[in-house]
VOGUNU-258482 format. One record per residue: x, y, z of N, C-alpha, C, O in turn. Coordinates in steps of 0.05 Angstrom, whole numbers, padded with zeros to 5 digits. Last residue first. Layout:
BEGIN
<rec <X Y Z> <X Y Z> <X Y Z> <X Y Z>>
...
//
This chain:
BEGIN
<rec <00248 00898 00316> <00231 00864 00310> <00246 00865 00294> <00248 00847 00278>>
<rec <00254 00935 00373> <00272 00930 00346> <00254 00904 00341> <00247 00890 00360>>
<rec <00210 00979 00404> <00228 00963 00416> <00232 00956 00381> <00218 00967 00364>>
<rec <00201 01044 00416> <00195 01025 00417> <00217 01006 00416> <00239 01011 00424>>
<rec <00208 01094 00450> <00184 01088 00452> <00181 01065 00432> <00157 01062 00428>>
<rec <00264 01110 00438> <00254 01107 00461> <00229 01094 00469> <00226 01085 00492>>
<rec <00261 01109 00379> <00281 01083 00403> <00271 01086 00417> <00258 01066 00422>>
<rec <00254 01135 00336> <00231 01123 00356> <00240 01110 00381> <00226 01101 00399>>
<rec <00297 01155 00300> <00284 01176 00324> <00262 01162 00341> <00251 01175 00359>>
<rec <00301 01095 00277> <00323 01114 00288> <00311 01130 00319> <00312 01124 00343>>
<rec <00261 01097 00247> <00257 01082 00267> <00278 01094 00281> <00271 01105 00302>>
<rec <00265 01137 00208> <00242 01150 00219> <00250 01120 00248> <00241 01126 00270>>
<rec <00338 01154 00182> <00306 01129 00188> <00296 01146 00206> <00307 01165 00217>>
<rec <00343 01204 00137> <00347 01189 00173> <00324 01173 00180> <00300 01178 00181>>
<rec <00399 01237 00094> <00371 01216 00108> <00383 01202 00126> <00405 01193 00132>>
<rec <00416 01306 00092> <00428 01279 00104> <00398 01257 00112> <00381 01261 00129>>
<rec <00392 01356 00070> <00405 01334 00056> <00418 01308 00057> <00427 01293 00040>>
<rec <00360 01360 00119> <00383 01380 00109> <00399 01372 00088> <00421 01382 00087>>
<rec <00340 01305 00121> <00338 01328 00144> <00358 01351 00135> <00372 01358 00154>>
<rec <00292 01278 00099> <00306 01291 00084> <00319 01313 00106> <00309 01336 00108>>
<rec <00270 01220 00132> <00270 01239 00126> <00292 01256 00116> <00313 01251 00127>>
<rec <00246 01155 00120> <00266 01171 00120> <00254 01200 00116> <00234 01204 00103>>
<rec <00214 01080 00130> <00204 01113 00120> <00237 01132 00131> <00250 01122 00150>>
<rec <00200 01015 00098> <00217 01043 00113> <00219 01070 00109> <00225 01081 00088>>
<rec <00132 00990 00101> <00155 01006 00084> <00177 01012 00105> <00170 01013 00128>>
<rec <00086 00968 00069> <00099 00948 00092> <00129 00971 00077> <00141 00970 00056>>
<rec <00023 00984 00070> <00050 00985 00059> <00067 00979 00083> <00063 00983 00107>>
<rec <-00031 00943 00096> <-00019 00964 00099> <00011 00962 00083> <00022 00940 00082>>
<rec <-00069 00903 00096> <-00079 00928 00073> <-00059 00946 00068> <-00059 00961 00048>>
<rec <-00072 00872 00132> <-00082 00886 00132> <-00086 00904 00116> <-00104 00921 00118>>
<rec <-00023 00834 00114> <-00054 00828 00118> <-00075 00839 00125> <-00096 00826 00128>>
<rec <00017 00878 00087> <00002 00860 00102> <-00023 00850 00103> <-00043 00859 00091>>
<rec <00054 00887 00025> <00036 00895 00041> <00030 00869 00060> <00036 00846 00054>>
<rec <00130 00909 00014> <00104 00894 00010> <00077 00901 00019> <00074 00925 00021>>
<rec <00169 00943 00017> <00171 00920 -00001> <00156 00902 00001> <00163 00879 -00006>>
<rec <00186 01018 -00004> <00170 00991 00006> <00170 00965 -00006> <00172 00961 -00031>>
<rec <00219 01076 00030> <00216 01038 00005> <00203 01021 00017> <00205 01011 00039>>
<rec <00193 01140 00020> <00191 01111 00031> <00203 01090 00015> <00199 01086 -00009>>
<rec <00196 01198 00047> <00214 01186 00029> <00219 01154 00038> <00236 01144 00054>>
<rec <00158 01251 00071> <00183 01229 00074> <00177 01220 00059> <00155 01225 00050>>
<rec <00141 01322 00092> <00146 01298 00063> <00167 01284 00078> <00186 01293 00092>>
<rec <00094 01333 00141> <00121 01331 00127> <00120 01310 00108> <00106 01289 00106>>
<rec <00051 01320 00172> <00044 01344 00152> <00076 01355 00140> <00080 01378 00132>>
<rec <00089 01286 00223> <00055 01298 00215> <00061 01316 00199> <00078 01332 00207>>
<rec <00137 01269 00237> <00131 01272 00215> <00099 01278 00204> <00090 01274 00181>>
<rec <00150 01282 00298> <00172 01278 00281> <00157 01285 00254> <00162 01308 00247>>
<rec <00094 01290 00332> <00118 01318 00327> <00136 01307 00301> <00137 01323 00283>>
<rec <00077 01248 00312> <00058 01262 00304> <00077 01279 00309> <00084 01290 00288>>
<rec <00104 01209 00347> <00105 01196 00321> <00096 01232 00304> <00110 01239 00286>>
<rec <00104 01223 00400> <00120 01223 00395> <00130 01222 00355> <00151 01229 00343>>
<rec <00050 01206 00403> <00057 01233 00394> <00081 01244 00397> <00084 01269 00396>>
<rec <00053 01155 00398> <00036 01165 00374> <00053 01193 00375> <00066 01201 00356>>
<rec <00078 01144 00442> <00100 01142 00414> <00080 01148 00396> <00088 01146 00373>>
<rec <00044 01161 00489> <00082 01180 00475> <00090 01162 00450> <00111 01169 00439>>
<rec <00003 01128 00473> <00004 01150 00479> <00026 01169 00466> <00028 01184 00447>>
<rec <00029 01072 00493> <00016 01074 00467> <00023 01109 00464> <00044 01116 00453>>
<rec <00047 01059 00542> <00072 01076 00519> <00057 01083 00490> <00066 01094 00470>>
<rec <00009 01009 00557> <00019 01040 00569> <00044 01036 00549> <00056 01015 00544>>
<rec <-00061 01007 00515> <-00036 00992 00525> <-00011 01020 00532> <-00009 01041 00519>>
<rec <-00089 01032 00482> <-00094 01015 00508> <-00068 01008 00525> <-00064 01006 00550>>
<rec <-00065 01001 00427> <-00074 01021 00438> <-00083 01009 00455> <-00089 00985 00454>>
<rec <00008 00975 00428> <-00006 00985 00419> <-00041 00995 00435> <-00040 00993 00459>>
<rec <00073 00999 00430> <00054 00987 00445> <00026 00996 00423> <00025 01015 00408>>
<rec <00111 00993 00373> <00108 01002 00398> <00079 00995 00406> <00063 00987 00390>>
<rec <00171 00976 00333> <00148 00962 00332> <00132 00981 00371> <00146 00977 00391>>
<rec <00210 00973 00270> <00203 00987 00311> <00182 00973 00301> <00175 00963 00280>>
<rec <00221 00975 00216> <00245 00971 00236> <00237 00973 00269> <00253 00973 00288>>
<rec <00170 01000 00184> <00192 00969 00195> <00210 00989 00206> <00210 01014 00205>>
<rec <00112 01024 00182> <00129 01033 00185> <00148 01013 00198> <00145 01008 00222>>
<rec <00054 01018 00142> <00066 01008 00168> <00105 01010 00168> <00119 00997 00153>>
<rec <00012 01062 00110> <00041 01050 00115> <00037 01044 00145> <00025 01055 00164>>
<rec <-00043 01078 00060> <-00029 01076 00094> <-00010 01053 00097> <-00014 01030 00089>>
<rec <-00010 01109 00018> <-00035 01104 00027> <-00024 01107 00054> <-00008 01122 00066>>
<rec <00021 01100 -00035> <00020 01084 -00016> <-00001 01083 00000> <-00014 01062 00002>>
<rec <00021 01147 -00074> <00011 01125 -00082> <00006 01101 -00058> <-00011 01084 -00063>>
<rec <-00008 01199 -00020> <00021 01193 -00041> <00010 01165 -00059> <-00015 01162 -00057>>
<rec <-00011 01219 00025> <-00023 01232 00006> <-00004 01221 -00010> <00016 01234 -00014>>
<rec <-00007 01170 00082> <-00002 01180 00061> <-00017 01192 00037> <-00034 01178 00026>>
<rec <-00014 01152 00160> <-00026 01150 00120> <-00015 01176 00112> <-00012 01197 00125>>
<rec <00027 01109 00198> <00020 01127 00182> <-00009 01127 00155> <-00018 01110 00140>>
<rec <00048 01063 00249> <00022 01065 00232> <00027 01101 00221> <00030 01117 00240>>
<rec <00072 01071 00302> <00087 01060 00277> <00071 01053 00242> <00080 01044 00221>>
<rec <00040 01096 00334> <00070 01103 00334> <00084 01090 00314> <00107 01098 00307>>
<rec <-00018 01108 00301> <-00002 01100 00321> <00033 01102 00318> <00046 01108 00298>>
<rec <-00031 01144 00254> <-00051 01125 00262> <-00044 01118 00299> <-00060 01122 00317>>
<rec <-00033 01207 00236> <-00016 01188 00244> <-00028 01168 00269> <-00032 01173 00293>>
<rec <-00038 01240 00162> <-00037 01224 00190> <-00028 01214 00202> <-00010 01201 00192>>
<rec <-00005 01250 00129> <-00035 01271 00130> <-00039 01267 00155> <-00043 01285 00171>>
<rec <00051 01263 00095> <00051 01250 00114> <00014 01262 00129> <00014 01284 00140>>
<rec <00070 01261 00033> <00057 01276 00047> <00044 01261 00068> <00025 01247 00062>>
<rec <00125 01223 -00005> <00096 01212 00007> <00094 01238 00028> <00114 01240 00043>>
<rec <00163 01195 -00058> <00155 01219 -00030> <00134 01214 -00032> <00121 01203 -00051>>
<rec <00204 01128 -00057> <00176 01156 -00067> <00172 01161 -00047> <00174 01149 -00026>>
<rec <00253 01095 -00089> <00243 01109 -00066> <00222 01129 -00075> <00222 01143 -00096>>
//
């Protein structure tokens, strides 16, 4: 697992990283994408949870886009918590 400084946040399931990863695509959700209605609340739904916080990724590949293909966690008091967990509302399980 590696920490990763969270700088941006592309879309509700799209991140970049100050870390060796870069930009991550975030597994377990999957949410509308732009243009498209719920795009909106799960970016910034995405941008309150982990903008300019350290998380804690495994990754286990890349896409055809370039992107780390990871699960992202946060350190919430010593207890980890998928980052897809807190998205339910705004997206759907692939």
């Amino acid at each position: 697992m590696a920490e990763e400084l969270v700088v941006a946040v592309v879309d509700g399931d799209t991140i970049r990283t100050r870390g060796r990863w870069g930009r991550i695509r975030i597994l377990g959700y999957d949410t509308p994408e732009r243009n498209k209605p719920g795009f909106t609340q799960a970016r910034d739904a995405l941008v309150r949870l982990i903008l300019h916080r350290r998380v804690f990724v495994t990754c286990v590949a890349r896409d055809v886009y370039g992107r780390a293909l990871c699960y992202v966690f946060l350190d919430n008091g010593g207890r980890w918590e998928n980052v897809a967990l807190h998205m339910r509302p705004y997206a759907k399980k692939f």
